[in-house]
N, C-alpha and C positions, 0 to 999 in steps of 0.2 A: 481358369482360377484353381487353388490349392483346394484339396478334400481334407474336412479336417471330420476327426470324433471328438465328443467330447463326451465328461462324466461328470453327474449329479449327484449328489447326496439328496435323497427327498423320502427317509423314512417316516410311515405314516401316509402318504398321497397314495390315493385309489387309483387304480389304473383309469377310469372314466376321468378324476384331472389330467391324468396326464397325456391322455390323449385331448383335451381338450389347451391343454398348455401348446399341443405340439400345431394343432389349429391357429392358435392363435399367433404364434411363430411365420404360419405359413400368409396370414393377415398382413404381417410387416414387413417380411423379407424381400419386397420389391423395392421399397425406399432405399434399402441400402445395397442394391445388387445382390441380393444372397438367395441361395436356395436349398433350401430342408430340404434334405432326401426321404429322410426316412429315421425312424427311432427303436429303440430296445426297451424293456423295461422288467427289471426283476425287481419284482413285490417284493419277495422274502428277504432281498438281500438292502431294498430303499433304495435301489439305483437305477438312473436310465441315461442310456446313452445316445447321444443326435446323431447324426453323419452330415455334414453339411458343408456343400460349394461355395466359399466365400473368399474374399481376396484377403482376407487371414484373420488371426485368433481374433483379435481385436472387434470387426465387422461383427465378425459371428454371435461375437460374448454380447454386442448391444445390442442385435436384433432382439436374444432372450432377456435383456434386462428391459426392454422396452415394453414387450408381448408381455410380458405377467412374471419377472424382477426373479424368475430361476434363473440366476449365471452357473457357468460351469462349475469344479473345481481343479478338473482339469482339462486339457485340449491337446492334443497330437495330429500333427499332418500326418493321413494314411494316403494309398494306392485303391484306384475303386478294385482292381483285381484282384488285388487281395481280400480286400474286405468281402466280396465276391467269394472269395475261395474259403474262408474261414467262415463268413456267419450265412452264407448260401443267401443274399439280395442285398439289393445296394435302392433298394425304392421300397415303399409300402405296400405291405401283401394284401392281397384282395379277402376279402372276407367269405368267409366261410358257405357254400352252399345253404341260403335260408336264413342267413345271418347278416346284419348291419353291422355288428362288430367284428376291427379287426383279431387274429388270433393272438394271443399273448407270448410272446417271445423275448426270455430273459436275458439273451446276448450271450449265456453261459456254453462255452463249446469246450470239446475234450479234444486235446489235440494228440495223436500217433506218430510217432516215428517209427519206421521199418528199418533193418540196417543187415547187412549179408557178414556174417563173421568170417575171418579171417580172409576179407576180399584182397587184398593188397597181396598175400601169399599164394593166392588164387591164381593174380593173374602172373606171378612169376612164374609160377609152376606150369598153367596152361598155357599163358601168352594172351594175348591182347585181344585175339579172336575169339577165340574159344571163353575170355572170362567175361568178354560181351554177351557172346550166346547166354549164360549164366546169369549175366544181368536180366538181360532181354527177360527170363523164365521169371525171374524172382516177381519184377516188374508186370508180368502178363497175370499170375498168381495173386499179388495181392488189390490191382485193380480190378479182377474178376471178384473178389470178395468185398471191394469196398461199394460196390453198388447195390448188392441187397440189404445192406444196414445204415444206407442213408450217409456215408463217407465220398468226402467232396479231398482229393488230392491237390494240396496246396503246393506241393514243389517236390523235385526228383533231386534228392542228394547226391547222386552219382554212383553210390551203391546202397541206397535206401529212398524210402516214399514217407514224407510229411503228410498225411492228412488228417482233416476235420469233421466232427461229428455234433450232433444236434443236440444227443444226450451219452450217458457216461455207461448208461446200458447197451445201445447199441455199440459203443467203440468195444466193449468189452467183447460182445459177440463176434464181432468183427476180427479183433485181434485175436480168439479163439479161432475163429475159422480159417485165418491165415497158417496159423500153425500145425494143423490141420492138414489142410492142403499141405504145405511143403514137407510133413511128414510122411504124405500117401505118393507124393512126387519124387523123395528120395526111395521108396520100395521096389520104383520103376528104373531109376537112371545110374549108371555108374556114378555116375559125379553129383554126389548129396550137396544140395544148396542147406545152411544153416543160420536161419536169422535170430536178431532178438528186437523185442518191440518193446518200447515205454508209451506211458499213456498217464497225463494229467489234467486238469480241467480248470478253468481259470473266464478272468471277465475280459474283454476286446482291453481295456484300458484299465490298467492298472498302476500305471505311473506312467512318469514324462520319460521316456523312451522309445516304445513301437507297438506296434497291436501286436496283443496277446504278448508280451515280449518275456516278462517271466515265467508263465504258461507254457511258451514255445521251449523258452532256456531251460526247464524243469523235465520236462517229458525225453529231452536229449538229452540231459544227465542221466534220466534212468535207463532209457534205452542202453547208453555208453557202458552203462555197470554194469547191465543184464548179460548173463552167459549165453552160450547157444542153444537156441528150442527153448529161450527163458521168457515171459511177460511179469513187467516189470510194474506194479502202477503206486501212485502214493493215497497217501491216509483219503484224504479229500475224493479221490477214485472211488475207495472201497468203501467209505460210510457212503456214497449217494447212491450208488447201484442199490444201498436196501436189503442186499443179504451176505451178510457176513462169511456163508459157504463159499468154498472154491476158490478163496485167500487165504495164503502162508503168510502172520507177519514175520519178517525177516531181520526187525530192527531197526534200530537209526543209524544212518550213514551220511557220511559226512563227503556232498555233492559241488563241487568248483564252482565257485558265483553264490553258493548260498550259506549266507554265516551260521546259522544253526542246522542243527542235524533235521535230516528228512527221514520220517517214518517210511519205511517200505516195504511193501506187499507182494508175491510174487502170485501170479494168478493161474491157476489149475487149469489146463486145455487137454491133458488128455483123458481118456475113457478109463476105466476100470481094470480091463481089460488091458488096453495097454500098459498100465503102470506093473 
């Protein structure tokens, strides 16, 4: 059967409803073939989102209209691998050592793109072998950095790495520490690898499109704009990390796919000393 998500409006419901809505969902879903996986829920923002196996929108939207009359308002067929790769589980997480309740998780991720500047001239100049070996480095560098800040690699672009983070502090660390790395890596090699990375934060469903879809399509704009050794991140980035140091704004710029301009921030990675 198709996996779908879906999205609530339910500003004002306490998290204990909505776990208790999500019970009662799992009460009905045998009558009509369906099966709740699992749910998200961000208080601050009044929204929660389902994941559920059912033989399509329709099934799905009357189990919750039946269990306690929340219908969606919206619904998208995803990939469980994906959904896997962006919000890191596709079932309901076990509760906390000592604890009855599950942990609260707002579905809110920050998504990275990597990307190797001037690859295409790369590989005229070195050739096909040699701009592999170059991938191969970029690729070994920034998946060595995405595992101590909690980054889950959603897809290899072919000369860059998509991945996903929990919160908007770690992707920031993270994206520092990559640039980092390939700075102390070109000190070592003739052939300087030079990336630039964007980084935006957004909800799994945000319209009838794809998960994460203008989240996804945001963060590759910035990345696209950023120069080389640049970190790219937007407005939304920089007010949730919580401290305003270590962001240049840079202005509004006007990004493909998005009808008004994007504020943009360029974010500080190196030392003192090096600047």
């Amino acid at each position: 059967m198709p996996i779908f998500m879906d999205r609530h409006e339910m500003k004002g419901i306490r998290p204990e409803d909505v776990a208790q809505d999500h019970l009662k969902d799992l009460q009905v879903q045998d009558r009509y073939g369906v099966k709740f996986l699992t749910y998200w829920f961000d208080q601050e923002r009044g929204t929660t989102f389902c994941l559920v196996d059912a033989p399509d929108k329709e099934t799905a939207q009357r189990v919750h209209r039946e269990a306690h009359g929340h219908v969606a308002g919206e619904i998208i067929e995803v990939a469980l691998s994906a959904v896997l790769a962006f919000l890191g589980r596709i079932s309901d997480p076990k509760p906390a050592t000592g604890s009855t309740q599950m942990e609260l998780d707002p579905g809110i991720r920050t998504i990275m793109f990597t990307d190797i500047v001037g690859s295409t001239e790369m590989t005229a100049r070195l050739g096909d072998r040699m701009a592999t070996e170059l991938v191969r480095a970029h690729d070994a560098l920034v998946r060595r950095a995405l595992s101590p800040w909690g980054g889950r690699e959603v897809k290899h672009t072919g000369d860059g790495i998509m991945a996903s983070f929990d919160t908007t502090s770690a992707a920031v660390e993270c994206a520092r520490t990559i640039q980092q790395a390939f700075a102390s890596y070109n000190l070592a090699n003739a052939e300087p690898i030079h990336v630039r990375i964007g980084l935006h934060a957004g909800e799994p469903v945000e319209d009838n499109n794809d998960l994460f879809g203008s989240t996804v399509q945001l963060a590759s704009r910035l990345c696209g704009t950023a120069e080389a050794d640049q970190i790219l991140v937007s407005q939304e980035m920089r007010d949730s990390c919580g401290n305003p140091h270590g962001f240049i704004d840079l202005g509004s710029r006007s990004l493909k796919g998005f009808p008004r301009l994007v504020q943009v921030f360029e974010c500080h990675w190196r030392s003192v000393e090096e600047e």
